[in-house]
N, C-alpha and C positions, 0 to 999 in steps of 0.2 A: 301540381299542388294537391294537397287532399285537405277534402273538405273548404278548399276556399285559403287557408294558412299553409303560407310559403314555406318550404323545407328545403336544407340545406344544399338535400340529391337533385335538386330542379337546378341547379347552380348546370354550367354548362363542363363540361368533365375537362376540357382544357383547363380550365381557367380553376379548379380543383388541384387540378396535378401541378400546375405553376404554382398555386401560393405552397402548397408540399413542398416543396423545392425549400423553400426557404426555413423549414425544419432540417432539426436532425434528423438523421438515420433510423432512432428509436424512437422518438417523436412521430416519424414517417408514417412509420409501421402502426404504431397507436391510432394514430387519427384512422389511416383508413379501416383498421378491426373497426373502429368506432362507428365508422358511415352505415355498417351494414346488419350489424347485431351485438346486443349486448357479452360480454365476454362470459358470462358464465356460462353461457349456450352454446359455445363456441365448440365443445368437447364432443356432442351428444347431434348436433345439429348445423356447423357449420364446419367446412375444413378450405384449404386452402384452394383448390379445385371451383369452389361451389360459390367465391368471391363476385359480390356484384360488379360490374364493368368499370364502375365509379373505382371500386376498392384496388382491383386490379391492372389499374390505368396507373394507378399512385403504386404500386408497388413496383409494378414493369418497369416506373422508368428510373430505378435504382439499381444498382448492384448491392449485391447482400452478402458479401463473401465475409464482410467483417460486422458484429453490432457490438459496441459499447457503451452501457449505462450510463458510464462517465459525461454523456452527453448531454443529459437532462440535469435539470433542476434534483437538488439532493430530498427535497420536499417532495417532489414525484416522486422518485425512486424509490422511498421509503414505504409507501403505498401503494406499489403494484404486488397484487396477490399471483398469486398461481394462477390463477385463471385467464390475467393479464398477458403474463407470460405465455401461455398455453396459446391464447390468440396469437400473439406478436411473431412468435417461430413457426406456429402453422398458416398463417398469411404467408408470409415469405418463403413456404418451401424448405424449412432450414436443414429440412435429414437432407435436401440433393443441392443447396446452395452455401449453405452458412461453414465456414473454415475457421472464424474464430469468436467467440462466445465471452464474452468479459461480465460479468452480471456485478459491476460496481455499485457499491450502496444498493438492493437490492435483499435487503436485510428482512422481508418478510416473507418470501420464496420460502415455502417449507422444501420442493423437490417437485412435487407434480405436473405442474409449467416444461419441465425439461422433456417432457414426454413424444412429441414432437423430432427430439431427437434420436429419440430409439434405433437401433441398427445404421447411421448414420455412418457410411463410408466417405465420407467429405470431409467431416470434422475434423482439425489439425490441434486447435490450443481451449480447451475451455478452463477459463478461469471461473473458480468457485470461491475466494478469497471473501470477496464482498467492499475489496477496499480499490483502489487507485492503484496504477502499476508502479507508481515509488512510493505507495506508502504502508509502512509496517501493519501486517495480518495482525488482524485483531484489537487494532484503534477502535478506541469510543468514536461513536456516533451521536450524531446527537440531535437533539427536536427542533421542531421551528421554534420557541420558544429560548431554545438554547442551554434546556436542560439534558443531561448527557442520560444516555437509554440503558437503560439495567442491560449486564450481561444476560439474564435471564431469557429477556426480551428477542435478544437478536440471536437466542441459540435456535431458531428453527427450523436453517437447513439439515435435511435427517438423511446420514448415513445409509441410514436402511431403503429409502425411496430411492436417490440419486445411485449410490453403486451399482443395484442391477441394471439402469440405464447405461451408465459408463459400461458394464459388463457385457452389454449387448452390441457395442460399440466396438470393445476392442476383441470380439467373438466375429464378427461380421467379416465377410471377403473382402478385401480390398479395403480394411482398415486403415484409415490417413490418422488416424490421435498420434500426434507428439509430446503435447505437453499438456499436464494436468496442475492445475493448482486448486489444493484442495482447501477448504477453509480450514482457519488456526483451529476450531473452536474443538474440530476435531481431535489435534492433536492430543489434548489432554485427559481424555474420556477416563474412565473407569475399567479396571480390568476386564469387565466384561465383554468391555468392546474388544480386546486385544484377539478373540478370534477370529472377530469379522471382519477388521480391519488388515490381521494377516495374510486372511484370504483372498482379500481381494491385491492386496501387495503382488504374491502368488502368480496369480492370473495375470495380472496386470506387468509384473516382470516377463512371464512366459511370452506374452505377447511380444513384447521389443528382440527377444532372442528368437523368435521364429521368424521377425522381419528381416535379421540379415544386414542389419545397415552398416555402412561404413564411415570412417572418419572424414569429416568433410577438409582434411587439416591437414593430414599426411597422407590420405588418399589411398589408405590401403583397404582392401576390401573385407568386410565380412572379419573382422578384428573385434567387435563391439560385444564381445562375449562374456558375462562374467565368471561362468566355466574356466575361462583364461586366464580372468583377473587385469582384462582389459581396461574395466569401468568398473567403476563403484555401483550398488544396486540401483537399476533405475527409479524404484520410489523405497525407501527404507519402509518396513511395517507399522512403526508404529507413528510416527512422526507425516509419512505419506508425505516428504521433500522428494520432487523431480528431480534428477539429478540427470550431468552427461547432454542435456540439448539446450540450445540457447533459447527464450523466451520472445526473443525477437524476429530471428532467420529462422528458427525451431532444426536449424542443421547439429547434426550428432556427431562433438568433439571425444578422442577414448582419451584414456587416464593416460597416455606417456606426453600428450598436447597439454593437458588439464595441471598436473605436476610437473612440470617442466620448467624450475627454478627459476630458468634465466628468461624464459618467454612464455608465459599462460597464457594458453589460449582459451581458457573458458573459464569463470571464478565467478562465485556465487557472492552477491549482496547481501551481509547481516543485516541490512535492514530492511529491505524491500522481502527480503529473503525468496528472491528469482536470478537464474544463471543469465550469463551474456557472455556474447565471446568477442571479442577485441575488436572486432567488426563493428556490431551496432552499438554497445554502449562500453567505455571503458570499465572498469572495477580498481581503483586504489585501495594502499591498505592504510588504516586509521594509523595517527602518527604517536594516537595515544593507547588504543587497546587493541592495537594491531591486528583488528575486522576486516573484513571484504567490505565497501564501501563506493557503488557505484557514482556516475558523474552527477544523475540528480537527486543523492541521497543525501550526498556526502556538503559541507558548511567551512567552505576557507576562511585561513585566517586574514584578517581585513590587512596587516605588516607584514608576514613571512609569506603567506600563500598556500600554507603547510594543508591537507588535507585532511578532517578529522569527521567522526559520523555528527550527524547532528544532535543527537539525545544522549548529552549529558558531557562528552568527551570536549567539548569548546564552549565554554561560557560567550549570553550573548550579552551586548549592553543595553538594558530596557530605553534608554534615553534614546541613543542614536543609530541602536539595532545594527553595529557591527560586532560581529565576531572578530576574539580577539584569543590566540594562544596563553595558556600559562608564561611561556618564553619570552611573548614579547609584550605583551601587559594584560595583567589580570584582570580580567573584570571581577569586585567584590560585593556581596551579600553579605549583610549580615547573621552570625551562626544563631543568634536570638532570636530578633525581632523577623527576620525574614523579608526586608522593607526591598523594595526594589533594585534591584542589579543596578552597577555604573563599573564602569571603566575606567581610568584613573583621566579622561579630558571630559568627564560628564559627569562629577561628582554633586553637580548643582547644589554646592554648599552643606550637601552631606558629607562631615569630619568621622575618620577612621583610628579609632586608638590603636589597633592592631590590623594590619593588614595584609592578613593571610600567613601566620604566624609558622614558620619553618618545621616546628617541632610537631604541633597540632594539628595542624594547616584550618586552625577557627578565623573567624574576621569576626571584629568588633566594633560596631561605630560608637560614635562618642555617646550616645544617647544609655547603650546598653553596655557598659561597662562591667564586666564579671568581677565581685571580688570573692567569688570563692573557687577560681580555679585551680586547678594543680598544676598546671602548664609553669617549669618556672621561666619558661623563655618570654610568656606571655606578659606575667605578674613581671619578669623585668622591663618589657618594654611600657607596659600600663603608669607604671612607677616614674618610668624615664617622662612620657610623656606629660603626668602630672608635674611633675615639679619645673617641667618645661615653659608648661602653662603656667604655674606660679611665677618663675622668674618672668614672665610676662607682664605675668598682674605690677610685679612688685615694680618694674620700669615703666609702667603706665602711672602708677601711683609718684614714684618720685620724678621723674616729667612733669607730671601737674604739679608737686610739690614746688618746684626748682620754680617753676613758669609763677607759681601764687607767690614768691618769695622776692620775684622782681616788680 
C-alpha cells in the first residue's frame, strides 16, 4: 500500500493474470501497459524489457502471434492514439513475436504506434484497412452517438510515416511479410502522391521476386516471377491491391492456378476486396454483376439460393429481412416517396399501382401516383388500374343499391 490506500499492484499477481484471462488479446495487452505507466511515457522511458513482474506475468501467459482490434469495443478502438498502440506492441515484443497485425476500427492511429515494428522479421499480414476482414475498405464509422465521422476525420493514417516502417520490414534479413492491406483512403490521393506511392510499389514488388516463392498449387518451384508473367504485380502502384497470396493461409497461388476457367484457385472478393484460395474461404460470382463475392460477403436468395453481393445486387425486405431475387419475387420501393421496402408476402397493406414497370423498371405505390410520366407502359398500367378501382366502386355502390331496394 502507499500511503495507507490500497492499489491495484498489492492484488497478488496470480489472481491479476487469471482475471486477464478473461479479456481479449488486445484488452490483455492494454491493461497490463496500464499497471505499470502511463502510455505516453512509454516511448522515452518504458520498453518491453523494463516491464514490472505484474505486467510481464499478464503478458507471458499469452501467445501473441496474432492481435486483432476486432476484439474490443468499437468505442475503444476509436480512442486509441498512437501512443496506445506504441505500448501495446512494445509490451508484447511484436518486432520478435507478433505475425499478424489487424488494426480494425482503429481509425485514430496516424502511424507512429507502428514503430515497435521496425525491422520486424516475424511479421507475416499487417492489415491497415481499419475495417473488419468482410467488410468493405472504407465504410463509415461511426460515434457512440450514432452520428457517422467525417471522411476528414478518419483520414489520419499517413503514408509518409507507416511506408518507411513497412520499408524497413521488407529490407530486413529473413523477411516473413506476405500480405499488406493497405487502407482504401490511400488509394485515391492526389497526383502528388503517385510518386511515393510508386515507389514504394517498386520496392515492395522487388522484395517478392528476390524471395523466390513457389506456387503452393502446382508445386513448381521459383515460377512466381513477373519477368515471366507468372503473376500479376504483387501490389499494383497506385491502387496498392495484394495481389497472387491468399489472406488466410497467406500461401502464393501463380496466374495459370489463379486463371484457370474451369478450377480457380485463388479469386479476389469485390467486396471485402482481400484474395482467398479455395482452401479457406470460397469466392462465388454475383449472379447479377458477375463480381468475386466471398462466402461471408456474399446475401442468398431466401427461393432460389442464387448468390448475389450484398450492396445493392439483392433487394432486402425491411418487414421480414429476407432476401429475395429479381426472379423469384421482387422486393418493391417506391421510385417517389422512398417508404420502406416489402416483398410481395409483407406488403402490410401497402397498395402498388405499378410494380416495377418492365420498360422503366419505376415502382409506384398507390399513395404516389405519377401523372406526368412519359413511361407509356406505366400510364397504361396506372389507367388500367384506375378504372379497375372504379368498376369496384360502381359494384359496391349497386350492391348497396340492389340490398336498399329489397
Amino acid at each position: 500500500m502507499d500511503g495507507g490506500s490500497p492499489h491495484i499492484n498489492d492484488l497478488p499477481i496470480g489472481f491479476l493474470v487469471e482475471v486477464s484471462s478473461y479479456l481479449c488479446k488486445p484488452s490483455r495487452a492494454i491493461f497490463a501497459t496500464a499497471l505499470c505507466a502511463p502510455t505516453s511515457s512509454w516511448k522515452k522511458e518504458v520498453d518491453g524489457e523494463k516491464l514490472p513482474a505484474i505486467s510481464k506475468a499478464i503478458i507471458a501467459a499469452s501467445d501473441w502471434n496474432t492481435l486483432d482490434f476486432v476484439d474490443i469495443e468499437k468505442s475503444l478502438a476509436y480512442k486509441l492514439k498512437d501512443d496506445d498502440l506504441h505500448a501495446v506492441l512494445a509490451s508484447i515484443n511484436a518486432k520478435q513475436t507478433l505475425k499478424k497485425l489487424m488494426l480494425t476500427n482503429c481509425i485514430n492511429i496516424i502511424g507512429h504506434g507502428l514503430e515497435p515494428l521496425r525491422q520486424s522479421n516475424v511479421l507475416q499480414l499487417l492489415d491497415l484497412s481499419l475495417v473488419g476482414k468482410h467488410e468493405r475498405p472504407g465504410k463509415v464509422h461511426y460515434d457512440e452517438k450514432g452520428h457517422a465521422i467525417r471522411y476528414q476525420q478518419r483520414d489520419l493514417l499517413s503514408a509518409e510515416v507507416v511506408l518507411p516502417i513497412i520499408d524497413s520490414i521488407i529490407s530486413s534479413d529473413g523477411c516473413a511479410l506476405k500480405y499488406t492491406v493497405f487502407p482504401e483512403m490511400w488509394h485515391w490521393r492526389s497526383d502528388e502522391w503517385a510518386t511515393l506511392l510508386s515507389g514504394f510499389a517498386g520496392r515492395y514488388n522487388e522484395r517478392f521476386e528476390r524471395a523466390r516463392l513457389s506456387c503452393a498449387k502446382c508445386s513448381t518451384p521459383d515460377i512466381l516471377s513477373t519477368s515471366l508473367g507468372n503473376v500479376h504485380p504483387w501490389i499494383t502502384d497506385r491502387l496498392l491491391h495484394q495481389n497472387n497470396i491468399c489472406y488466410d493461409c497467406l500461401k502464393p497461388i501463380c496466374r495459370g492456378c489463379t486463371e484457370d476457367v474451369w478450377d480457380i484457385k485463388l479469386r479476389c472478393c469485390d467486396m471485402c476486396q482481400k484474395h482467398f484460395c479455395e482452401d479457406c474461404v470460397k469466392v462465388y460470382e454475383c449472379e447479377q454483376c458477375s463480381e468475386g463475392v466471398c462466402k461471408e460477403c456474399n446475401k442468398r436468395c431466401y427461393e432460389c439460393d442464387g448468390v448475389f453481393c450484398k450492396d445493392g445486387c439483392i433487394p432486402t425486405c425491411d418487414s421480414c429481412g429476407r432476401a429475395t431475387c429479381r426472379d423469384c419475387d421482387n422486393v418493391l420501393r417506391c421510385s417517389i416517396c422512398e417508404d420502406e421496402a416489402n416483398c410481395r408476402g409483407c406488403y402490410n397493406g401497402k397498395e402498388y399501382t405499378v410494380d416495377e414497370c418492365r420498360c422503366c423498371q419505376e415502382v409506384y405505390c398507390s399513395d404516389c401516383v405519377p401523372s406526368d410520366t412519359e413511361c407509356w407502359a406505366c400510364m397504361k398500367v396506372i389507367k388500367i388500374r384506375e378504372q379497375a378501382k372504379e368498376i369496384e366502386e360502381l359494384k359496391k355502390k349497386l350492391g348497396k343499391c340492389k340490398w336498399e331496394s329489397r
